[in-house]
C-alpha positions as CSV (number, residue, x, y, z in Angstrom):
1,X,-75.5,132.5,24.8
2,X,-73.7,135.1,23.5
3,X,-70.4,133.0,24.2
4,X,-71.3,130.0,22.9
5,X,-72.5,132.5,19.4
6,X,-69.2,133.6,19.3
7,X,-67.4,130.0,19.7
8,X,-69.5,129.6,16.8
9,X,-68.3,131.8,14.8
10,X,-64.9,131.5,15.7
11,X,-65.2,127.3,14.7
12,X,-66.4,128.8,11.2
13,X,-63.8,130.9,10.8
14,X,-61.4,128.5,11.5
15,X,-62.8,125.6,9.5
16,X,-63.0,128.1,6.5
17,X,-59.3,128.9,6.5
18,X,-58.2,125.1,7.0
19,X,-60.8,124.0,4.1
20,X,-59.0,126.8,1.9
21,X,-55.7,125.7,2.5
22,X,-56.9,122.1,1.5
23,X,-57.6,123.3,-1.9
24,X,-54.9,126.0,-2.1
25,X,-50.9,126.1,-2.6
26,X,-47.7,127.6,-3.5
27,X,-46.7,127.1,-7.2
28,X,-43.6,128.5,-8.4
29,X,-45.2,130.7,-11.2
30,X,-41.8,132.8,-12.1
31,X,-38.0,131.9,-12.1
32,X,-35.0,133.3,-13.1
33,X,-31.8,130.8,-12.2
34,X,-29.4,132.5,-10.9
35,X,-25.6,132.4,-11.7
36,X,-22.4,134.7,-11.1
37,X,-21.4,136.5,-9.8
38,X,-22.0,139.6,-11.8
39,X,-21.0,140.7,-14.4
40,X,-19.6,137.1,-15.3
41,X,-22.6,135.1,-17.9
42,X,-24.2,136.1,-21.1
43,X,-26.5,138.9,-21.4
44,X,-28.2,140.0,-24.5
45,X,-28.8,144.0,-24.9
46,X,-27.5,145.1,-21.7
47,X,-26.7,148.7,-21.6
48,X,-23.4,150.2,-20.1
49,X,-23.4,149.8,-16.5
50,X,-20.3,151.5,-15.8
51,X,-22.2,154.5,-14.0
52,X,-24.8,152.2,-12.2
53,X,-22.3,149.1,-10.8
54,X,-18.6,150.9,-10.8
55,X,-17.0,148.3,-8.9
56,X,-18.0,144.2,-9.0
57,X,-16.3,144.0,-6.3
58,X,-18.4,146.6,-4.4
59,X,-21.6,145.5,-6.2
60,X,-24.4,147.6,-5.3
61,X,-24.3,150.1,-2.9
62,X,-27.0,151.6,-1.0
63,X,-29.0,151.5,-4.1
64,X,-32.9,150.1,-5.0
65,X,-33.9,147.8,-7.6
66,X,-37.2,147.5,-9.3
67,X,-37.2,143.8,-10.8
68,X,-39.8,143.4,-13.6
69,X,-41.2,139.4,-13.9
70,X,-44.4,138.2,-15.7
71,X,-45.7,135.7,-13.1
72,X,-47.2,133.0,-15.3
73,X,-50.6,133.1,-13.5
74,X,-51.7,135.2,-11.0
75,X,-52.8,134.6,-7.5
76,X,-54.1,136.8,-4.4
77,X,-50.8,135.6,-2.1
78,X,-47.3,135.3,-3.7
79,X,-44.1,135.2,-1.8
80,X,-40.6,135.8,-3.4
81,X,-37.5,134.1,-2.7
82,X,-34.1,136.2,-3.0
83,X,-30.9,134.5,-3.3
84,X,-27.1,135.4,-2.5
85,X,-26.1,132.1,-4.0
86,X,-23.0,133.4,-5.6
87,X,-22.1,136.2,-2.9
88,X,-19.2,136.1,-0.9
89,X,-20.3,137.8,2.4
90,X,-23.4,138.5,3.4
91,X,-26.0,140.8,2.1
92,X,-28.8,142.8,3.5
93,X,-31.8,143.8,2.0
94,X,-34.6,146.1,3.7
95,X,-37.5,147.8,2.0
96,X,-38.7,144.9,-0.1
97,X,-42.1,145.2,-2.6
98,X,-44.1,143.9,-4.8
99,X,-46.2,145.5,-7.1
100,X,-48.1,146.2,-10.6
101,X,-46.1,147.2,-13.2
102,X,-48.4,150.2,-14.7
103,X,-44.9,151.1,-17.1
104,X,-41.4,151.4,-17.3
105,X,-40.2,151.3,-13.3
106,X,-44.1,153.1,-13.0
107,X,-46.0,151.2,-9.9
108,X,-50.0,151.3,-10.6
109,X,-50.6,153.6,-7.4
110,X,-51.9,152.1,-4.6
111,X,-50.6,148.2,-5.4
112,X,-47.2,148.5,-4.4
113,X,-47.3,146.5,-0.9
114,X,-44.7,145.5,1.7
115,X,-42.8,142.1,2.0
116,X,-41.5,140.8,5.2
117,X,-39.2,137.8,6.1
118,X,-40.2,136.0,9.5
119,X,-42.1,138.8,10.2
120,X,-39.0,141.5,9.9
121,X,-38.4,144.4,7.2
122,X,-35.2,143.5,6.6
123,X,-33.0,140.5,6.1
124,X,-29.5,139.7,6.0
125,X,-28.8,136.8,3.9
126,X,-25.6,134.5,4.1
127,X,-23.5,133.7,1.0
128,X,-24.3,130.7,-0.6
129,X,-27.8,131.1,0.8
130,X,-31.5,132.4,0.0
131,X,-34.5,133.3,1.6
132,X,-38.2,133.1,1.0
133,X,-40.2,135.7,2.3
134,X,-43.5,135.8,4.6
135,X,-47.3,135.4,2.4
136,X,-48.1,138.7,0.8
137,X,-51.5,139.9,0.0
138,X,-52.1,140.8,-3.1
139,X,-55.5,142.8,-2.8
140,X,-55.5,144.2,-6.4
141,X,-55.6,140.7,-7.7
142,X,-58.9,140.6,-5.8
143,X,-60.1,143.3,-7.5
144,X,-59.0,143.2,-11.1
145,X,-59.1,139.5,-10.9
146,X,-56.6,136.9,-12.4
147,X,-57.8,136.6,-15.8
148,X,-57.5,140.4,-16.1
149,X,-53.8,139.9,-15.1
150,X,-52.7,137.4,-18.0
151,X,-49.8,139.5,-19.3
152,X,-49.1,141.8,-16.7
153,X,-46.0,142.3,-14.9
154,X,-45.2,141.8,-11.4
155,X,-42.7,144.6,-9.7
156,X,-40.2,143.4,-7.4
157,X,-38.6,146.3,-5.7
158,X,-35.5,146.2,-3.2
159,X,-33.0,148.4,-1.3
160,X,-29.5,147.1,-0.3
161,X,-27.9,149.9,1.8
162,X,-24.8,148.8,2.5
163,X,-22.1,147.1,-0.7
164,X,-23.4,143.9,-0.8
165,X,-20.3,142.3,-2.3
166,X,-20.2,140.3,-6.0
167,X,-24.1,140.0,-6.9
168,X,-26.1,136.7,-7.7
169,X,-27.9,137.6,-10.9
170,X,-29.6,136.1,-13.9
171,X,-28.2,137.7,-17.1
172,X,-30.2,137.1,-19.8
173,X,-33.4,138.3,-18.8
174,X,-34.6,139.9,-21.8
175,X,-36.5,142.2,-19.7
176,X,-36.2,145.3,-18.7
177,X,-35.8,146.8,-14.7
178,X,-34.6,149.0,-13.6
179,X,-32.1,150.6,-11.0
180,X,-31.1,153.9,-9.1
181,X,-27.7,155.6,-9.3
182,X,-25.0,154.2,-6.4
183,X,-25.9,156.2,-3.0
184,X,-29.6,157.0,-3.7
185,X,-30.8,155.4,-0.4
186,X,-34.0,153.5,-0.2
187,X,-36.9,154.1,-3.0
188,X,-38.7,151.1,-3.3
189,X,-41.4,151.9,-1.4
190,X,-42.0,154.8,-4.2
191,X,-44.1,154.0,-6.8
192,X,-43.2,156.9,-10.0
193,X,-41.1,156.3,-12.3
194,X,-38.5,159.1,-12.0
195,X,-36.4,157.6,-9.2
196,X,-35.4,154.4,-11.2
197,X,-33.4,156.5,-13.7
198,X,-31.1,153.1,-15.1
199,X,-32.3,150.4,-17.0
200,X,-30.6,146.8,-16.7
201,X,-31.3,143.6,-18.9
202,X,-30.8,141.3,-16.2
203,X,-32.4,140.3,-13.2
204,X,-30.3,140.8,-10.0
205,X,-30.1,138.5,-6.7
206,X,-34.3,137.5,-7.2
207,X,-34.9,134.0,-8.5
208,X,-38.4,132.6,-7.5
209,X,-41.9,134.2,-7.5
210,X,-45.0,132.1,-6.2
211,X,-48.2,132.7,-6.3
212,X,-51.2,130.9,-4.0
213,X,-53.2,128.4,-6.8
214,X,-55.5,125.6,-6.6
215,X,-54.4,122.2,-5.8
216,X,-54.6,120.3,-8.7
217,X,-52.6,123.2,-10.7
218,X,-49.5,121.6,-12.9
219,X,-46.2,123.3,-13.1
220,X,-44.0,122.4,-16.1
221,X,-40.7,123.5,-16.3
222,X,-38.9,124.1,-19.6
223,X,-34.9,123.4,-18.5
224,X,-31.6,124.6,-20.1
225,X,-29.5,126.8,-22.0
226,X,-29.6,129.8,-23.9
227,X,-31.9,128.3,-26.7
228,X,-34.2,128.0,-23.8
229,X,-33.1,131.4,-21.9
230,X,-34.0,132.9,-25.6
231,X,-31.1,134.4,-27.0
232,X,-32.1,136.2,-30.5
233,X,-35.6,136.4,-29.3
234,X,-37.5,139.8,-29.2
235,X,-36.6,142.4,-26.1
236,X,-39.4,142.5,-23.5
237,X,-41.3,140.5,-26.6
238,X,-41.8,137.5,-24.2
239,X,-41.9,135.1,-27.2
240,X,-38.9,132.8,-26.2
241,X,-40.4,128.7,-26.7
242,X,-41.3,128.4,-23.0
243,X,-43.7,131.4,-23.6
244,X,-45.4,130.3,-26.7
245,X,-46.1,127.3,-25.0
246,X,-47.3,129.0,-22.2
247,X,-49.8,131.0,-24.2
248,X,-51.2,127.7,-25.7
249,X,-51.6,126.2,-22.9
250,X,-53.8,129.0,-20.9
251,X,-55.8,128.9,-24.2
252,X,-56.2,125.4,-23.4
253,X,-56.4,124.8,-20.0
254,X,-56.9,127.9,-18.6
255,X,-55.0,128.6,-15.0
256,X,-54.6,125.6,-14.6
257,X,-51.5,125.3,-16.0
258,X,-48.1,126.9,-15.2
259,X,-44.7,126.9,-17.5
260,X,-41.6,128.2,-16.0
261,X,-38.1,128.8,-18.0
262,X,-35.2,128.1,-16.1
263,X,-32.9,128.3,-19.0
264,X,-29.7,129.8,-18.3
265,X,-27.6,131.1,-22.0
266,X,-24.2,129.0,-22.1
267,X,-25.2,126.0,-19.4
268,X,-24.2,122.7,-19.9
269,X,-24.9,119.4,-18.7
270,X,-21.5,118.0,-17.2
271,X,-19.5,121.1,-17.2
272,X,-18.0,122.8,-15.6
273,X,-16.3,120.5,-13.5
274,X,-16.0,123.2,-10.8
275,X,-17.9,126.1,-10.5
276,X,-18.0,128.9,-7.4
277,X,-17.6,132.8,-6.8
278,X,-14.2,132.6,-7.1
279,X,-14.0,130.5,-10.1
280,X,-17.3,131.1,-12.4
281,X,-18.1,130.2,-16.1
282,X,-20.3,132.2,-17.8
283,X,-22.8,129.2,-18.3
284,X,-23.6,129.1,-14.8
285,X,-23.4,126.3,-12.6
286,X,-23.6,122.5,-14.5
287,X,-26.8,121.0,-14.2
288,X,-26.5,118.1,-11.8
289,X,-24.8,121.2,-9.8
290,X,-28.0,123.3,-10.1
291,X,-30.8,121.0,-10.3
292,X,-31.7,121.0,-6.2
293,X,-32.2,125.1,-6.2
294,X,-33.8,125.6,-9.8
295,X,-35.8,122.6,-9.9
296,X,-36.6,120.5,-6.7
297,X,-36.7,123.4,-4.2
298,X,-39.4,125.2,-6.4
299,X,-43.1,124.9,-5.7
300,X,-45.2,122.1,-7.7
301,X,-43.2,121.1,-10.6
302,X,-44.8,118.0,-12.2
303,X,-43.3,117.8,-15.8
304,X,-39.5,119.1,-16.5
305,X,-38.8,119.8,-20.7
306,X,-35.0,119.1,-20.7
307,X,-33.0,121.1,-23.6
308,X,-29.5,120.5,-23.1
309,X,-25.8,119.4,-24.6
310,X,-25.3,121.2,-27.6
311,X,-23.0,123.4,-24.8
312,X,-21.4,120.6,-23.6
313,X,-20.3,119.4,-27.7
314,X,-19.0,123.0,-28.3
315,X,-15.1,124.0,-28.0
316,X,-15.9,125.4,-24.9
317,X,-17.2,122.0,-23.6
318,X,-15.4,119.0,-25.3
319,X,-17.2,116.7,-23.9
320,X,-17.6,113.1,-25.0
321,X,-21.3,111.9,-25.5
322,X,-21.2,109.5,-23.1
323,X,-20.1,112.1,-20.1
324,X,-23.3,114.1,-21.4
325,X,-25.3,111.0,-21.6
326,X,-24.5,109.8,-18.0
327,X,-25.0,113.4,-16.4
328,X,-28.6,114.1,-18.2
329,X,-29.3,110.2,-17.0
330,X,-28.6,110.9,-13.4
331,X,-30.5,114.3,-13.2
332,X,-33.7,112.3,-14.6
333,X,-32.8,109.6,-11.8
334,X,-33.0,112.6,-9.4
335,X,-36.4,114.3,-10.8
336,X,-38.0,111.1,-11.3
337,X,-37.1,110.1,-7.4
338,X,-38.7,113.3,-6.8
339,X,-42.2,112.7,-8.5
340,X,-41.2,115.0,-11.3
341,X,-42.5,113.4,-15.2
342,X,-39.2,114.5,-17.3
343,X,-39.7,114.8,-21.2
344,X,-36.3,114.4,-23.4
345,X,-35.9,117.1,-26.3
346,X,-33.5,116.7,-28.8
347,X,-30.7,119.1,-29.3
348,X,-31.1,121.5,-32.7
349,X,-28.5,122.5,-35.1
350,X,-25.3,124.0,-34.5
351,X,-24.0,123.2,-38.0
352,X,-22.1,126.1,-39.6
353,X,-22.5,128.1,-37.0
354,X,-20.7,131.9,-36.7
355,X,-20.0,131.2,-33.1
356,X,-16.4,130.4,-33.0
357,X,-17.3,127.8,-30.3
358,X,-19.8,125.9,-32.1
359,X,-20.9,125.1,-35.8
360,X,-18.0,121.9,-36.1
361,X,-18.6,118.4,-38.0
362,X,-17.8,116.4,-34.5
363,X,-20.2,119.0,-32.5
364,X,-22.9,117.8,-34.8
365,X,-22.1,114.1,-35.2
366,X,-22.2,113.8,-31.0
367,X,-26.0,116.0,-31.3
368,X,-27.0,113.2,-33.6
369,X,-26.2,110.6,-31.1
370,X,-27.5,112.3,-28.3
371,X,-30.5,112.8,-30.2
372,X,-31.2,109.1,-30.9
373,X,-30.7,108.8,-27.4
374,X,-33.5,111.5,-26.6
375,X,-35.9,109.3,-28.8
376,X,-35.4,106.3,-27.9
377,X,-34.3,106.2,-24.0
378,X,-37.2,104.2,-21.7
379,X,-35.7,106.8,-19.3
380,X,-38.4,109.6,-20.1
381,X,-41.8,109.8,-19.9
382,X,-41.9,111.8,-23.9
383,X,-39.9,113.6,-26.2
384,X,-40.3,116.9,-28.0
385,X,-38.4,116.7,-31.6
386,X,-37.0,120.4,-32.1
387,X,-34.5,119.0,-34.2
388,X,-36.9,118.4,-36.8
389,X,-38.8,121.6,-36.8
390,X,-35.3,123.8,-37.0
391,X,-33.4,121.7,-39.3
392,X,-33.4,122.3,-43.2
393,X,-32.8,118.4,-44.1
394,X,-31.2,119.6,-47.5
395,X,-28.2,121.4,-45.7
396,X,-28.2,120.1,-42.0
397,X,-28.2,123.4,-40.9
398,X,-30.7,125.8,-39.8
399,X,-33.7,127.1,-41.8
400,X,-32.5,130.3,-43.2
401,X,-35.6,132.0,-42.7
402,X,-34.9,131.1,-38.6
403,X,-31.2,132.7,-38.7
404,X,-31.6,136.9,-38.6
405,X,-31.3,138.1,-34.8
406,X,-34.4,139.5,-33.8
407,X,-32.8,141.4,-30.0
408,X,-30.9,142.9,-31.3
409,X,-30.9,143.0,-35.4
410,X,-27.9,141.5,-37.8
411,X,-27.2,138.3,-39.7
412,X,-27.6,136.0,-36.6
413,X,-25.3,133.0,-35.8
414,X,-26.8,129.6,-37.3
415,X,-26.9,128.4,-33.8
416,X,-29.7,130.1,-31.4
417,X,-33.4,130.3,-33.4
418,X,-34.6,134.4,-33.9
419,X,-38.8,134.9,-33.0
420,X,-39.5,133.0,-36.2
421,X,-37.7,130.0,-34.3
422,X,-39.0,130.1,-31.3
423,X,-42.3,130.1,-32.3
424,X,-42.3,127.3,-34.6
425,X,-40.4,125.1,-31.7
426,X,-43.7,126.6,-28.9
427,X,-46.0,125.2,-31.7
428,X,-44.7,121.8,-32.4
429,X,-45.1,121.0,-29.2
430,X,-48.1,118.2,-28.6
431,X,-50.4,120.2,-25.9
432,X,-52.7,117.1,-25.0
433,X,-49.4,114.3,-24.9
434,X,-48.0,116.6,-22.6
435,X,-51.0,117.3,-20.4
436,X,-51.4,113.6,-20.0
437,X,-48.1,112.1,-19.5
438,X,-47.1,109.1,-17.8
439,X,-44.7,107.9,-15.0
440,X,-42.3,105.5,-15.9
């Protein structure tokens, strides 16, 4: 009898765990596309390194990093995916965590739990390769439940103990982690502050957080360059466009929703032609050359907001619009192939610009055929006109009262929107067209 109790109990069990996996899954709910290798890309407010990375070519050396993301919701299992996409010999990482940001590199005490990969503490990843780790528990998510999460920052923490070589990173993070001095061993596991003495404005060889969330959750995907990545935007303000839009759409929908930047400052659509360790570009890899690791290897990604070319019209570009035209055309080929709904966005003002690569008449004549292109094109399933909320119609350039830097103070460049910008763009943006797009 008593077997027959406990066959059961164990048929229970095991019917409860398959009919939770039915209505759970991995969304991407963080991402920060990677590039490289350090310190090649464009970093806003990054403070002198010198002391905490002396050699590139050595990169870090038996040092910890404590990686601060905001996952855009919350679940009670996330895995992380770490990347030596740019390295150029392999790199080991051991002591790997995830934890509650209480502050600063601060861990809330007792969160701060162990990743594994395959089961293992450590893992040794190839160049030009990542990995994702094992399911972690995430028991204080449990307890404090997810809505009392909205805002709160994850804690990735790492230690690499032997030089692991040039270093994939994400420059413009606009966040602040933090890092120990060369030669301090493993800390991760440590959850004060004290032992994280350096702080870095970049993100460093971590690219994808997900998180375990019910099976009709949508990912959307806000794709592109720096006006995306949120240069001019507020430090650790978290008010870039993708995150407005985030905001509103939690409001709105609730969980159900995730938005996801994978803006990267200085990318372009068809350039560069090339692009590898040995022969980088500060933009980061082209699009069509990124669009397999920072879009279709992700988790759940339904709708993809495509911001792009005003890079690829720059000095540092030249591109014709056609080239542009043809490359943005065959990545929607490739998301749509994939499932993914992509939404056009047309390309704001560079006119006048204090960038010495930008601001030209013939920049802004190819944006305005690009742009009729974005509006028009059967090819997408919407557009998002950002051209018309930063324009001033009267000058063609930007609205002065968008233009003052707000990371780091000053005049600002007529090119990249300040916090002013960046919320008018999150706000124009039509929340119940978006929710309810169709394929086409």
């Amino acid at each position: 009898m008593r077997k027959f109790i406990f066959l059961g109990l164990l048929f229970l069990a095991t019917f409860s765990q398959l009919s939770f996996a039915q209505k759970d899954k991995w969304v991407t709910s963080w991402v920060g596309s990677v590039q490289g290798p350090y310190p090649v890309g464009n970093p806003s407010a990054q403070p002198n390194l010198s002391q905490v990375f002396p050699s590139a070519e050595n990169g870090a050396v038996n040092q910890s990093f404590r990686l601060i993301v905001r996952p855009d919701i919350w679940g009670n299992r996330t895995r992380i995916r770490l990347s030596n996409a740019l390295g150029t010999q392999p790199v080991t990482f051991d002591n790997v965590y995830v934890g509650l940001q209480l502050g600063s590199a601060e861990i809330v005490k007792g969160s701060n739990t162990l990743a594994t990969f395959a089961g293992k503490k450590t893992i040794t990843i190839a160049p030009g390769q990542d990995a994702w780790s094992d399911s972690v528990n995430l028991p204080f998510v449990k307890k404090m439940g997810n809505t009392n999460l909205e805002g709160r920052n994850l804690a990735v923490s790492f230690h690499i103990p032997n030089a692991s070589g040039p270093m994939t990173w994400h420059a413009k993070a606009l966040t602040t982690s933090y890092v120990t001095a060369p030669n301090a061993g493993a800390k991760a596991s440590e959850e004060v502050e004290s032992v994280f003495p350096y702080s870095v404005a970049s993100w460093f060889f971590l690219d994808a957080v997900d998180m375990s969330a019910p099976i009709n959750t949508k990912v959307i995907m806000a794709f592109g360059d720096s006006i995306t990545d949120g240069t001019a935007s507020t430090m650790n303000g978290d008010d870039r466009w993708p995150d407005v839009l985030s905001r509103r759409l939690h409001k709105a929908y609730g969980n159900k929703v995730v938005v996801l930047n994978a803006g990267i400052g200085g990318n372009q659509v068809a350039g560069p032609a090339e692009y590898s360790p040995t022969k980088p570009f500060p933009g980061g890899p082209s699009s069509s050359m990124r669009l397999e690791r920072d879009v279709l290897s992700l988790s759940g990604i339904s709708t993809l907001i495509w911001l792009e070319g005003i890079n690829d019209f720059s000095k540092n570009g030249n591109a014709t619009t056609q080239v542009v035209l043809d490359g943005l055309t065959d990545g929607v080929r490739r998301l749509k192939a994939a499932g993914i709904k992509v939404v056009g966005a047309t390309l704001t003002t560079a006119l006048g610009s204090t960038s010495a690569a930008h601001g030209f008449p013939e920049q802004d004549e190819k944006r305005k055929v690009f742009n009729q292109f974005i509006k028009t094109s059967p090819i997408f399933s919407g557009y998002i006109d950002f051209d018309e909320v930063i324009i001033d119609p009267s000058t063609g350039q930007m609205k002065a009262e968008f233009v003052p830097d707000s990371t780091i103070g000053g005049p600002g460049d007529k090119l990249h929107p300040n916090r002013v910008g960046y919320q008018a763009m999150g706000n124009s943006i039509n929340l119940l067209q978006l929710m309810n797009l169709k394929s086409n």
